[in-house]
C-alpha positions in Angstrom: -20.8 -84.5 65.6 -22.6 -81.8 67.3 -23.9 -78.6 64.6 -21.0 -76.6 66.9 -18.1 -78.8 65.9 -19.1 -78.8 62.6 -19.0 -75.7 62.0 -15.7 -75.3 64.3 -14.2 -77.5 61.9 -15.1 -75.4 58.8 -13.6 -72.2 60.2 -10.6 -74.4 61.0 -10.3 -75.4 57.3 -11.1 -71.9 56.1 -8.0 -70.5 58.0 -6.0 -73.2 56.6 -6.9 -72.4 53.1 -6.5 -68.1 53.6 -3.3 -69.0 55.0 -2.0 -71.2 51.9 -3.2 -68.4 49.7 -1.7 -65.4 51.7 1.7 -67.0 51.5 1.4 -68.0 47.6 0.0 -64.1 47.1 3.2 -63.2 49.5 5.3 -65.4 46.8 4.1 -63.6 43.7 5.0 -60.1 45.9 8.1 -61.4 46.4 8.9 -62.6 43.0 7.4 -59.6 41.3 9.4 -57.2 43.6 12.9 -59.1 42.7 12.2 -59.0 39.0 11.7 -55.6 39.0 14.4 -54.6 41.1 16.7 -57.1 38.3 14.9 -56.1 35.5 16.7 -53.3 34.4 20.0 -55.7 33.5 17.8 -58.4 32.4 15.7 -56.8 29.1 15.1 -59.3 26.7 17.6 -59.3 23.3 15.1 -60.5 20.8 11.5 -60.3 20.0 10.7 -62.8 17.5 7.2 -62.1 15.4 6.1 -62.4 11.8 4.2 -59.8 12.0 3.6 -56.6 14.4 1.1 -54.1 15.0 0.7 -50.4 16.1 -2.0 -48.9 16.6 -3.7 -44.9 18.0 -6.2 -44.6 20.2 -8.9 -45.3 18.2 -7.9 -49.0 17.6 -6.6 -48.1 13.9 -3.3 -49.7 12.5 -1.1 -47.0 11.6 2.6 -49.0 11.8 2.8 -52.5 10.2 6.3 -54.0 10.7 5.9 -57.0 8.8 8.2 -60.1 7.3 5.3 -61.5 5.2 5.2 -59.7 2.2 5.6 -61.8 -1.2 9.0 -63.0 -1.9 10.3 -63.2 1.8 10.9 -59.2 1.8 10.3 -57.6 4.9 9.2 -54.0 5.4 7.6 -50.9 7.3 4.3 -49.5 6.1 3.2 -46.5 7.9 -0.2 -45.7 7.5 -2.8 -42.3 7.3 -5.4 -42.3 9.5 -7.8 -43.3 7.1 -5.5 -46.4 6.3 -4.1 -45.2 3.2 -0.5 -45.3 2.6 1.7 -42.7 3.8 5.4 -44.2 4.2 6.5 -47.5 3.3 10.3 -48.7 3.9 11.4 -52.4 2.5 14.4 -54.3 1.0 15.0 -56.7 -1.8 17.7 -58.3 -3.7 19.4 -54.8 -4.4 18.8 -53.1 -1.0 17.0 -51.1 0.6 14.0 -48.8 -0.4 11.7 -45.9 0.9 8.3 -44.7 -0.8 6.0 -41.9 0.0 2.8 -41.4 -1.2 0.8 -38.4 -1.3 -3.3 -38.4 -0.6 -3.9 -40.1 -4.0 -2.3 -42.7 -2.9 0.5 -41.6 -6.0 4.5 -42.8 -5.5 5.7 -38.7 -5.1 9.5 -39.5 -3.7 11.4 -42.9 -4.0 15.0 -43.7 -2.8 17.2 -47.0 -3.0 19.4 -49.0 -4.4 19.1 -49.5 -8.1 20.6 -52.4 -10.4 24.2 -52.4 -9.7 24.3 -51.2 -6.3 23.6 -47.3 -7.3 21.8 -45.3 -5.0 18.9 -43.3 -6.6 16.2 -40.9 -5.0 13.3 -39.8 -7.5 10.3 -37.1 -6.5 7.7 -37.1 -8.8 4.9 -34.3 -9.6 1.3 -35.3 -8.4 0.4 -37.9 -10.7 3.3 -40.1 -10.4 4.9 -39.2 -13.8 7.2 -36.3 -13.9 9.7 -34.9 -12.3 13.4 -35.5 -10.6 16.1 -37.8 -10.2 19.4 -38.0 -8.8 21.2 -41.2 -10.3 25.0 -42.9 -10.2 25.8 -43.3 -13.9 27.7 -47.1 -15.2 30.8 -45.1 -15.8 31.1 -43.5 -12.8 29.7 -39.9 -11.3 26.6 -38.6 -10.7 23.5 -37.6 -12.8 19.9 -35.6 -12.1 17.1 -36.3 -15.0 14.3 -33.8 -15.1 11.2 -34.5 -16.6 7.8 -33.5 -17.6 4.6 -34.1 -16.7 4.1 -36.7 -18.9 7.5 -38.3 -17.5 9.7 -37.1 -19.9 13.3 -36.7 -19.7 13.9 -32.9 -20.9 17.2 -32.4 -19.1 20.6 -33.9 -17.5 23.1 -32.5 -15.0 25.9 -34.7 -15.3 29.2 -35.2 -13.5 32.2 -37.4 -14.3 36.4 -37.3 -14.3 36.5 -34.3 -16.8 34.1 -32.1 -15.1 30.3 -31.1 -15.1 27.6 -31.5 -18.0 24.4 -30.0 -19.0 22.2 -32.0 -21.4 18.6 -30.1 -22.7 16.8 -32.2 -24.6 14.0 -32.0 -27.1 10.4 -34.1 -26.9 11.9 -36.9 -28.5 14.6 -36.9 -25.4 17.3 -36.4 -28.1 19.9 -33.7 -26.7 19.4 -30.1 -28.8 21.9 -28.1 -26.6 25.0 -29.2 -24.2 27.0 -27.6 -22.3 30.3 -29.0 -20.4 33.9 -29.4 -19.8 36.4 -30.3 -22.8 38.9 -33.0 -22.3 41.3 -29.8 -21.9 39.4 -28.4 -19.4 38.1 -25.9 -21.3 34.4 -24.7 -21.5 31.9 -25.5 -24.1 28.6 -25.3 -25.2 26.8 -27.1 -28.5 23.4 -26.7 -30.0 22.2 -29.6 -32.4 19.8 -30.1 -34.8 16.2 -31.9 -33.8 18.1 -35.3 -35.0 21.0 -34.6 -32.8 23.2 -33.4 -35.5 26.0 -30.9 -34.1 24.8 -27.2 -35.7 27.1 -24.9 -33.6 29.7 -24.8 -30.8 30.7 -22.0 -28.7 34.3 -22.9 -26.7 38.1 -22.2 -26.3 40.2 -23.0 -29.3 42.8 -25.4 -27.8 45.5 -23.4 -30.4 45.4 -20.0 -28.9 43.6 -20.4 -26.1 40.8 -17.5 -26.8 37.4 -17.6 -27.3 36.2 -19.5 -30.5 32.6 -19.9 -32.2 31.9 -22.9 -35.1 28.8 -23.5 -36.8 28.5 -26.3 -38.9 26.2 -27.2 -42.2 23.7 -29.8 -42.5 26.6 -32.0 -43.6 28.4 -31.9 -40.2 31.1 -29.7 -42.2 32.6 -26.1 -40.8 31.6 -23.4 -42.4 32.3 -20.6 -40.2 35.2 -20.6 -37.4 35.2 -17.6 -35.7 38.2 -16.3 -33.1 41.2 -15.3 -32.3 44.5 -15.8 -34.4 48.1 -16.3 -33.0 48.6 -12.8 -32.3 45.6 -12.6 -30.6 43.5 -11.0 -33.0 39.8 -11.8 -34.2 39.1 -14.2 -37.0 36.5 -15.3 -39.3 36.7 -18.5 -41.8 34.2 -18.8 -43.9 34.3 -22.4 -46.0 31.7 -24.2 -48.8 29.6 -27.0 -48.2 32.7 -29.8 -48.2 34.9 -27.3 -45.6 37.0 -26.1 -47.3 37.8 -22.5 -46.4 36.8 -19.6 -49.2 37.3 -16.1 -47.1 38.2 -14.8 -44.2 38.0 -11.7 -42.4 40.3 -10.6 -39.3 43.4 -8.9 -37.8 46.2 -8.0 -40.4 48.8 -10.7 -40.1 51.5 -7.8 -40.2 50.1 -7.0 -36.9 48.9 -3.4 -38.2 45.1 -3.4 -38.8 42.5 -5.5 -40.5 42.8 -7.9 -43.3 40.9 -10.1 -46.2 41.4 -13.1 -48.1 39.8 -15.0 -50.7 40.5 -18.0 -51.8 39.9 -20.6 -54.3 38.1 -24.0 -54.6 41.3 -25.7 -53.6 42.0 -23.8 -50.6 44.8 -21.7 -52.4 44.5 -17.7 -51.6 44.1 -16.0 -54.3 43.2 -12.0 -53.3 44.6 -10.7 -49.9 43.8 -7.0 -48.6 45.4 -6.2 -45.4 47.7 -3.2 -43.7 51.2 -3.6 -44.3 53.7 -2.4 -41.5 53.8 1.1 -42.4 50.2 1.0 -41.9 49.2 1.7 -45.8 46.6 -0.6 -47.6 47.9 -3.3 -49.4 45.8 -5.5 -52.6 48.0 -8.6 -53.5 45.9 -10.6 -56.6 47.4 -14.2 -56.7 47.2 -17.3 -59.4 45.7 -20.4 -58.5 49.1 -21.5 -57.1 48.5 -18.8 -54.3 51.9 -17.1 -56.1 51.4 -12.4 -56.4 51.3 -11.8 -59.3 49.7 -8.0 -58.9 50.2 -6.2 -56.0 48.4 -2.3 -55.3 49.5 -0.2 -52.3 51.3 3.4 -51.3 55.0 4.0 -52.2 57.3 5.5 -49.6 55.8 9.3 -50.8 52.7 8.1 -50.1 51.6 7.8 -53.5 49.6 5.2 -54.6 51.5 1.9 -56.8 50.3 -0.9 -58.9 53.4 -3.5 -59.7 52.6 -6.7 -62.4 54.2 -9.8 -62.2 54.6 -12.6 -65.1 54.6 -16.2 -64.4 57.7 -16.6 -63.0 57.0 -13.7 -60.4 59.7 -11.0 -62.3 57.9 -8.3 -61.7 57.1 -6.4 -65.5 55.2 -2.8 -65.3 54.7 -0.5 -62.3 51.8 2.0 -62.3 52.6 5.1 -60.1 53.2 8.7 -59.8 55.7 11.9 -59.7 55.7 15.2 -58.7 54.9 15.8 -62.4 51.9 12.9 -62.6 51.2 9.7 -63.4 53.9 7.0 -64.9 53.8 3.3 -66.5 57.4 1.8 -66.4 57.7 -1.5 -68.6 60.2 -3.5 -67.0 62.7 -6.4 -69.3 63.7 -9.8 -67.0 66.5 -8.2 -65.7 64.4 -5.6 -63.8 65.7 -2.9 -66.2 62.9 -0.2 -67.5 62.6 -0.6 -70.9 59.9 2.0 -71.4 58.2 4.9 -70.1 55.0 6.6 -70.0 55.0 9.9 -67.5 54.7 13.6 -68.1 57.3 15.9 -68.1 58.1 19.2 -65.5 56.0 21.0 -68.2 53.3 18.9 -68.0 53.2 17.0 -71.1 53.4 13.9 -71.6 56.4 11.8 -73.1 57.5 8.2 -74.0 61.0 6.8 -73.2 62.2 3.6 -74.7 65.3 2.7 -73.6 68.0 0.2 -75.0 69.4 -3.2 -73.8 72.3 -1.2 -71.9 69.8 1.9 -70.5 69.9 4.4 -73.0 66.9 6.0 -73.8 65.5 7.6 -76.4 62.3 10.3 -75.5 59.0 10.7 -77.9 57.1 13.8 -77.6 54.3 15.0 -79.5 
């Protein structure tokens, strides 16, 4: 074969392999041009990876969606651009969870599912330690826990079926002052001793419905109940050590001014000094039954009276006053005067001593 054919021939098989190749690129056209004309009903439904990776422009991984973390949990960590933590969402056994840090790399906010299924978000002061919480409580409503720096609870809002709750507590996270809502409904607030001993309420008393204020002893007993009576009045009790009321000091019980009472170690009253209804002063001395036995007020002149009583109540000698002066009546068990000590319209003074039936006989000097 002559150097012409052969290189006739070579041309010819050149062509033959240009042509192959032109149709096979036309193919891939082809093929490439259909899919992308389909592709927008035919997007893949799953993207199965372990592991996947996002990163900027300088080649840094700031997004790590991974399923290879220990235990089988999968999460999200989102990263700074110096490759310390910034965001990082996962799940466990309970649910799911979501972290921030700040620049120290510190937890500073935390939200999830706790133990039980409760929801919880926590933000934390700088170092990790300190700070908020909002919580679901085992019994039901919600709770936020403050805390110190040194992530120490110092204080609860509280929420449940009866109403809201405030909780302050001490540096041994012992409650020292609460305020809330009263099975009633009624407001309240309590300060307690560093051991969390009740000390003092302030509240409504569920009786008469006003305003009330108790402090309490060492003991846990009442010692001083201050409010309003039944007829709306103000009212102080004061009581011992065991409770048990000694004095108290309020609204006259006649409804006409104020009024004082004393009583005994057994509770009994045994001196009462109020207004009466005509508005005078009344003094009532009783025994230790709580029985008068002396009474000191204003007669219907306006002059002042003192009436005795024996055991049995009969009243025995008045001490009061005339137009003329002073008198002392001496009284028998039927009520009858059976002497007299007064002063005459000349202004001196005489005895009377009067018989069984009322007859008297007068002693002058």
């Amino acid at each position: 074969m002559s150097h012409l054919e052969c290189r006739l021939a070579a041309l010819e098989k050149a062509n033959r392999w240009q042509r192959v190749g032109l149709v096979l690129a036309l193919s891939v056209i082809v093929t490439i041009l259909c899919m992308a004309a389909n592709g927008r009903d035919r997007v893949s439904d799953v993207v199965t990876t372990r592991e996947l990776l996002i990163t900027n422009d300088e080649g840094q991984s700031v997004v790590q969606i991974s399923g290879k973390w220990e235990g089988g949990v999968g999460g999200i960590r989102v990263r700074r651009p110096d490759g310390q933590h910034g965001v990082v969402i996962w799940s466990d056994k309970e649910g799911g969870h979501v972290s921030a840090y700040n620049s120290d790399q510190v937890e500073v906010f935390k939200a999830g599912v706790e133990d039980g299924g409760h929801g919880t978000v926590a933000v934390f002061e700088t170092k990790g330690r300190g700070g908020a919480r909002l919580r679901i409580e085992e019994k039901g409503g919600s709770a936020v826990v403050l805390s110190d720096a040194g992530g120490v609870d110092k204080a609860m809002l509280l929420a449940d079926e009866v109403g809201g709750h405030m909780l302050l507590l001490n540096r041994e996270s012992i409650a020292a002052a609460t305020m809330g809502i009263t099975e009633k409904g009624n407001g309240q607030i309590d300060i307690l001793s560093a051991a969390g001993n009740s000390a003092a309420s302030v509240g409504v008393d569920d009786k008469n419905e006003g305003g009330a204020v108790w402090i309490l002893n060492s003991q846990g007993k009442m010692i001083v109940n201050a409010g309003s009576d039944k007829n709306s009045g103000g009212r102080i009790e004061l009581s011992d050590r065991s409770g048990t009321q000694m004095a108290g000091l309020g609204a006259a019980r006649a409804k006409s001014g104020g009024s004082l009472w004393i009583n005994n170690d057994e509770g009994k009253e045994i001196i009462s000094v109020e207004a009466d209804r005509e508005k005078d002063g009344v003094i009532e001395v009783s025994n230790a039954e709580g029985l008068v036995r002396m009474a000191v007020g204003v007669d219907a002149d306006g002059a002042g009276t003192l009436t005795a009583s024996n055991r049995d109540g009969k009243d025995v000698a008045v001490i009061s006053s005339d137009a003329h002066g002073g008198r002392v009546e001496v009284l028998n068990l039927t009520g009858r005067t059976a002497a007299k000590i007064d002063v005459d319209k000349g202004g001196h003074g005489r005895t009377v001593v009067y018989k069984l039936q009322g007859k008297g006989k007068v002693f002058t000097p």
